[in-house]
Residue frames as qw, qx, qy, qz and C-alpha x, y, z in Angstrom:
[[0.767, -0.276, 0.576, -0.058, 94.40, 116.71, 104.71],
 [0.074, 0.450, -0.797, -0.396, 96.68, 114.53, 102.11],
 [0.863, 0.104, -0.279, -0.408, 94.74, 112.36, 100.08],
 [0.676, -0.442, 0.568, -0.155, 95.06, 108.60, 101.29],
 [0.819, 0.269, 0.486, 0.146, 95.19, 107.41, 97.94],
 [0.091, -0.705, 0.460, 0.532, 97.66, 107.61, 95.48],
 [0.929, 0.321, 0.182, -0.005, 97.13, 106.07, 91.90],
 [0.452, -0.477, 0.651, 0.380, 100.39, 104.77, 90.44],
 [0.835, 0.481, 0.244, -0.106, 100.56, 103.87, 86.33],
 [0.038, 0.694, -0.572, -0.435, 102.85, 102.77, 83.62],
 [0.833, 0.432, -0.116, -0.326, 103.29, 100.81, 81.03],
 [0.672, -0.361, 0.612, 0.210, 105.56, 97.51, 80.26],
 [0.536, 0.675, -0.270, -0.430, 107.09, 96.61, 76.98],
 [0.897, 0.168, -0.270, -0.308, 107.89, 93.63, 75.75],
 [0.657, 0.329, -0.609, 0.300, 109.85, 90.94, 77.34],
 [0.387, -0.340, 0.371, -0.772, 108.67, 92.50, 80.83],
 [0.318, -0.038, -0.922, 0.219, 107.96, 90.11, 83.68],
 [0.164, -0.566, -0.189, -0.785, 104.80, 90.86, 84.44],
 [0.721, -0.553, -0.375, 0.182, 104.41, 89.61, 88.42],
 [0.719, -0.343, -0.084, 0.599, 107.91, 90.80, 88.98],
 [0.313, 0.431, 0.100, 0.840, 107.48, 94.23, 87.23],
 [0.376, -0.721, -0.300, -0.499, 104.69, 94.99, 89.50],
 [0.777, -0.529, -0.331, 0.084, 106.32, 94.07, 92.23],
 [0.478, 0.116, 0.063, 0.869, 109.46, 96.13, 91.35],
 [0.199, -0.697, -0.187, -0.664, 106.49, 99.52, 90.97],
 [0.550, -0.735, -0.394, -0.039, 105.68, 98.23, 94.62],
 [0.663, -0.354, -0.030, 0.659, 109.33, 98.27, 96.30],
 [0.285, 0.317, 0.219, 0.878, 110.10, 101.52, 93.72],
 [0.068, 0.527, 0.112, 0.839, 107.57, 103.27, 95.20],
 [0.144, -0.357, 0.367, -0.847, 107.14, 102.66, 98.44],
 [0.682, -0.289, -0.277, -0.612, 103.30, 101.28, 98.83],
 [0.062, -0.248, 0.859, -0.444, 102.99, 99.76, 101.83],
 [0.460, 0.341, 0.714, -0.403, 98.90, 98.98, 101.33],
 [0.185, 0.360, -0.478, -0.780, 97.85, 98.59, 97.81],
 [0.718, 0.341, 0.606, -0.014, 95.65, 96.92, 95.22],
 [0.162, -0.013, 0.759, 0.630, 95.60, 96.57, 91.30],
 [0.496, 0.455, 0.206, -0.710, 92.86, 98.52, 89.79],
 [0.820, 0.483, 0.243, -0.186, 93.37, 97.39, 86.13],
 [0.462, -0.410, 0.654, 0.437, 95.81, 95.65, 83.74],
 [0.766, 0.573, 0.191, -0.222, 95.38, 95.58, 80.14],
 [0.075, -0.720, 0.602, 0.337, 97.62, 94.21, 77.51],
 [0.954, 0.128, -0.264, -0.063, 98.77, 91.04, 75.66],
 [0.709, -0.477, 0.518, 0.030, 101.10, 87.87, 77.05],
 [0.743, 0.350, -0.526, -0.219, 103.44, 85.65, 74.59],
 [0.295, 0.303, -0.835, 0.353, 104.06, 83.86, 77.77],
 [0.526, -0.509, 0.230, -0.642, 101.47, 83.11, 80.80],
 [0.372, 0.068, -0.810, 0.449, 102.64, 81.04, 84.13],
 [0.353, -0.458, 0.288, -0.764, 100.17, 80.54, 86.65],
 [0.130, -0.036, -0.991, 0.015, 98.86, 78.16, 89.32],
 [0.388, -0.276, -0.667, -0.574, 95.70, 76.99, 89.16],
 [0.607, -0.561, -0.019, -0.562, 92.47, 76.39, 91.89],
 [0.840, -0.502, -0.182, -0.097, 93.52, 73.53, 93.61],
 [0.370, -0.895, 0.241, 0.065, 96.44, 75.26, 94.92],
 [0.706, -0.391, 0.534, 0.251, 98.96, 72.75, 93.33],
 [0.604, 0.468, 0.514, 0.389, 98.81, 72.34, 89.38],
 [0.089, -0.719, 0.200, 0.660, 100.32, 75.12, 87.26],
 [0.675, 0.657, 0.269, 0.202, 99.28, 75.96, 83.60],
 [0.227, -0.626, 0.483, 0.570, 102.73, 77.40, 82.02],
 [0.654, 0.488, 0.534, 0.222, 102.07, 77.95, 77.89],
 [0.196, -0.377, 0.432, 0.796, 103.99, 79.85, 75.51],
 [0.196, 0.568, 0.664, 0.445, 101.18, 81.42, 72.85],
 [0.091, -0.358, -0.095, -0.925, 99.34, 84.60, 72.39],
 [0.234, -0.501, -0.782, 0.287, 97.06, 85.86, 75.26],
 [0.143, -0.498, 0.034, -0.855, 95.29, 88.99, 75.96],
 [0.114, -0.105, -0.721, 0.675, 94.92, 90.01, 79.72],
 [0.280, -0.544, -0.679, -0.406, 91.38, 89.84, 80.47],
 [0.416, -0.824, -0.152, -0.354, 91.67, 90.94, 83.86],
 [0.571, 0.099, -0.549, 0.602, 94.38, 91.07, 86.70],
 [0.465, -0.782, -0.070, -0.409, 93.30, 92.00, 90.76],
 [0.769, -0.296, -0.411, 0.391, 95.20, 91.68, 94.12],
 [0.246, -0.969, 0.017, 0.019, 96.69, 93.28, 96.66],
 [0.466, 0.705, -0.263, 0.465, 99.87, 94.83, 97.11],
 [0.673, -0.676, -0.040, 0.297, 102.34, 94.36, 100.50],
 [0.040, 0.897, -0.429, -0.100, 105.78, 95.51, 100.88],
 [0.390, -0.345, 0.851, 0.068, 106.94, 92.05, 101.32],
 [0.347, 0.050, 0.936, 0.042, 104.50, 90.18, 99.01],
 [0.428, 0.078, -0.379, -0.817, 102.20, 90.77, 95.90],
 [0.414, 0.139, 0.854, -0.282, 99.06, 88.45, 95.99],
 [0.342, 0.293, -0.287, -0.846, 97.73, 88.56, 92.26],
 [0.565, 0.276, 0.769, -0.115, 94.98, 86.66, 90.08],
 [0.006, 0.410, -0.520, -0.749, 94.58, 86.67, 86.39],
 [0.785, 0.410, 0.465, 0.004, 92.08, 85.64, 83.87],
 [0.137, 0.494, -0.557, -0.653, 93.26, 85.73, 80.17],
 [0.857, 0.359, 0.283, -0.238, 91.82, 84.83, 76.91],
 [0.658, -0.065, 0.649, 0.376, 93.66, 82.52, 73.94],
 [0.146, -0.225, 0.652, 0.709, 93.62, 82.60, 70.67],
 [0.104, -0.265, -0.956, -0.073, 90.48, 80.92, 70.42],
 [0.435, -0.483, -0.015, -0.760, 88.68, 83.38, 72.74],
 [0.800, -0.242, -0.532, 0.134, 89.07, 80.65, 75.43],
 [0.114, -0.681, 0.571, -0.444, 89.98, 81.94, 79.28],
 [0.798, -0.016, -0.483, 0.360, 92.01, 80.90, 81.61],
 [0.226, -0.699, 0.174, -0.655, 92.57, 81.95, 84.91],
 [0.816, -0.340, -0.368, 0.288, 94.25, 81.23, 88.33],
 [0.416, -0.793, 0.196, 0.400, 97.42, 82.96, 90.76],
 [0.696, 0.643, -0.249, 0.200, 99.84, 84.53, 88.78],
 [0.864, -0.359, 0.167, 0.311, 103.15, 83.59, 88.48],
 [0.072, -0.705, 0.573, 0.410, 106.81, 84.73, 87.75],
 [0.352, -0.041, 0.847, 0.396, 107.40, 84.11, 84.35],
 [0.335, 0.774, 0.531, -0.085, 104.08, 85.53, 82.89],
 [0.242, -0.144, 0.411, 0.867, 105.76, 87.72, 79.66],
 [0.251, 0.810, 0.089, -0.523, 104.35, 90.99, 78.00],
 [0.692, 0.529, 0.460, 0.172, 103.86, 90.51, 74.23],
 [0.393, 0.560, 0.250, 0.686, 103.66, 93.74, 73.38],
 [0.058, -0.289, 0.364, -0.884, 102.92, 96.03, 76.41],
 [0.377, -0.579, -0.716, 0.096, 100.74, 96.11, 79.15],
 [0.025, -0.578, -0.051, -0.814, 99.10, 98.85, 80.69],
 [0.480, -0.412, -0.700, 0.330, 99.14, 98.48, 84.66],
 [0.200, -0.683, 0.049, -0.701, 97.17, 101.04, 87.21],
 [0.563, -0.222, -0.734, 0.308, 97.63, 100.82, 90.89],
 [0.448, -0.785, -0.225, -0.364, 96.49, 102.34, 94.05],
 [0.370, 0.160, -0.685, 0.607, 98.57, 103.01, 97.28],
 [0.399, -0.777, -0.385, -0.299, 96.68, 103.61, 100.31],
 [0.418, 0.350, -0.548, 0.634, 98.77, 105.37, 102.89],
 [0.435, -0.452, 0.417, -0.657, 96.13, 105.25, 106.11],
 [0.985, -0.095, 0.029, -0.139, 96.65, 101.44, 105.65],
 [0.150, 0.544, -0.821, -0.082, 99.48, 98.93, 105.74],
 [0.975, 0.018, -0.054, -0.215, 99.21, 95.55, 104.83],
 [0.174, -0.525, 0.832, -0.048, 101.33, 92.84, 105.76],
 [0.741, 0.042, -0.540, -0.396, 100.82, 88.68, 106.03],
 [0.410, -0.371, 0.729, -0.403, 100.65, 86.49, 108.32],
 [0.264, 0.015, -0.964, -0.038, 100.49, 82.50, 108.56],
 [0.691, -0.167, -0.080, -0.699, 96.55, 81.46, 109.29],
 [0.237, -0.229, 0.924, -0.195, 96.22, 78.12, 110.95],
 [0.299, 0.552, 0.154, -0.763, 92.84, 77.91, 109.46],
 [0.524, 0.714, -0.330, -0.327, 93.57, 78.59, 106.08],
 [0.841, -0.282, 0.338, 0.313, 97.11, 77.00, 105.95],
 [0.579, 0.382, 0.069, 0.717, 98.58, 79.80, 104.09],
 [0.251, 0.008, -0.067, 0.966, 100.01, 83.67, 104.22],
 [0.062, -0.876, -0.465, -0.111, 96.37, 86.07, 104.74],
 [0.284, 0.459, -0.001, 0.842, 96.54, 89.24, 104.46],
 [0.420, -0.598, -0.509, 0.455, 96.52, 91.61, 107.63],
 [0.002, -0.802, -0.109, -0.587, 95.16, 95.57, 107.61],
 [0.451, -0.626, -0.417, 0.480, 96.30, 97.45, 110.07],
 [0.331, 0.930, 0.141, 0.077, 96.35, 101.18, 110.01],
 [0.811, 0.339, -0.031, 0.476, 99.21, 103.21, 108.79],
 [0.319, -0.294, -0.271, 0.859, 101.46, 106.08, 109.84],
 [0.221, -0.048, -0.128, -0.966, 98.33, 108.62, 108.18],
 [0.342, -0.509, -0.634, -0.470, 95.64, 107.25, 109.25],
 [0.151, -0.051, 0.441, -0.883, 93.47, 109.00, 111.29],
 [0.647, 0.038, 0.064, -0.759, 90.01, 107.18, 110.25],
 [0.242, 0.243, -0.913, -0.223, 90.81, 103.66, 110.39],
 [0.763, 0.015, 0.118, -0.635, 88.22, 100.85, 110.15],
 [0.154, -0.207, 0.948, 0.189, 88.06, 97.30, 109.98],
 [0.625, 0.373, 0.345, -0.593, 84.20, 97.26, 109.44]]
């Protein structure tokens, strides 16, 4: 049986958008169900909005990625970022486009190919949620 998981890696170099590079890896390779295992790197840019769903911190300084998680659609990345300052201060919220690689970043991903993810509008919520359903290889799906 083909493995359901595929890891995906490479590396960005400066001037690299990091939201919009990952999202470029997705569409480049396909991934219809995915997540973000681990980013490491530095920022001389970082754009993101914050918890209460409206306010956006957008600063132009050195950062080092502290951590970066989400999942991965065909139609829609869904990411979250902490990073520390200069200072050793973090910060952390949704990234945004517009969030620039210093000097490189190192990005690993997963595909899962007995899944597909999509979104859908929650009434609920009152935003986009992410929806599993299984894919064209799956033969052991679960929602458990």
């Amino acid at each position: 049986m083909p493995s359901s998981v595929q890891p995906i890696a490479f590396r960005l170099t400066r001037g690299a958008d990091l939201k919009q590079s990952i999202f470029d890896a997705v569409k480049g390779n396909d991934i219809q169900a995915g997540c973000v295992v681990s980013v490491v790197g530095c920022l001389s840019s970082i754009n993101m909005r914050l918890a209460d769903s409206v306010s956006v911190f957008q600063k132009d300084a050195c950062f080092e990625i502290l951590s970066l998680s989400g999942t991965l659609t065909p139609e829609h990345i869904h990411l979250h970022i902490s990073v520390a300052d200069e200072e050793g201060g973090a910060w952390g919220g949704h990234l945004l486009d517009g969030t620039i690689v210093s000097h490189t970043a190192e990005i690993c991903l997963l595909a899962f190919s007995n899944y597909q993810f999509n979104r859908e509008f929650d009434a609920d919520t009152g935003y986009s949620e992410l929806v599993v359903k299984p894919g064209v290889n799956s033969s052991c799906f679960s929602t458990k």
